[in-house]
C-alpha positions in Angstrom: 30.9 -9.6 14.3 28.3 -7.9 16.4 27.5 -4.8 14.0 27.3 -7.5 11.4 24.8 -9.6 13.6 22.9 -6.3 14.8 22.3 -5.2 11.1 21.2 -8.4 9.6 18.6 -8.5 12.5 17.8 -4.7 11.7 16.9 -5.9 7.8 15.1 -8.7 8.8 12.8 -6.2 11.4 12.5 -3.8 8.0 11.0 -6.9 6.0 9.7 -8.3 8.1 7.5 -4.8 9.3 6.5 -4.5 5.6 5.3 -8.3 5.1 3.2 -7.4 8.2 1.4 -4.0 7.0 0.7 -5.1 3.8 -2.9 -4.8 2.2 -4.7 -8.0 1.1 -6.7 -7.6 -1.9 -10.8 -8.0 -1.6 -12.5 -11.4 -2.5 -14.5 -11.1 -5.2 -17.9 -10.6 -4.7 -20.3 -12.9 -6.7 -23.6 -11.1 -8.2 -26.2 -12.2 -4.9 -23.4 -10.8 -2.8 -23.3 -7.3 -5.5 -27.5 -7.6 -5.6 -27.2 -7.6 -1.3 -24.9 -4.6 -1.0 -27.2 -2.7 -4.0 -30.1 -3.2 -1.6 -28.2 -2.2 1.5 -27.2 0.9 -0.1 -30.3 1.7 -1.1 -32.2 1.2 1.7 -29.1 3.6 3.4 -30.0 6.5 0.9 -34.2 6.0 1.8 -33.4 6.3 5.5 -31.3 9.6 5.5 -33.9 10.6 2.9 -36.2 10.5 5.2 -34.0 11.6 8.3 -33.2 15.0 7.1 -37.0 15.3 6.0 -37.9 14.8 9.6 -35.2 17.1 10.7 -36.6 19.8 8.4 -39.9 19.1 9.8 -37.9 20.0 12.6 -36.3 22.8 12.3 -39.7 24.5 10.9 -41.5 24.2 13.8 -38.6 25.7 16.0 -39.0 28.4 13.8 -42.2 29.3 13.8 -42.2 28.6 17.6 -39.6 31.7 17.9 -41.1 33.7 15.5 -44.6 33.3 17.4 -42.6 34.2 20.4 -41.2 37.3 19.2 -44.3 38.3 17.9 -45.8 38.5 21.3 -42.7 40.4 22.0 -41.4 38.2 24.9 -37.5 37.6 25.3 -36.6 34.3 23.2 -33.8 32.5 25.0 
């Protein structure tokens, strides 16, 4: 009687554990909700556009900086 009661309560942990990991589908989106995340992502793409021009900005003036510095023949740390 007790393995009987100790597996019906291990099958309903095993359902019960799926029932509680499962995935919900995604509402729909309706088109102002589409036309929202079109802007977003665009407006995502302009700013890392222009992030990794700044960063290449960046990186050229360390370079000249240490070329300049070499040229003078001083140790570059």
């Amino acid at each position: 009687m007790r393995s009987r009661k100790a597996l019906l309560i291990a099958a309903l942990c095993l359902f019960t554990t799926g029932a509680v990991f499962a995935k919900l589908p995604a509402p729909a989106m309706t088109d102002k909700q589409k036309a929202k995340a079109a802007e977003t992502k665009a407006k995502a793409a302009e700013a890392a556009k222009k992030g990794a021009e700044l960063l290449g900005k960046a990186q050229d003036r360390v370079a000249d900086r240490y070329k300049a510095q070499k040229a003078k023949g001083s140790t570059v740390k």
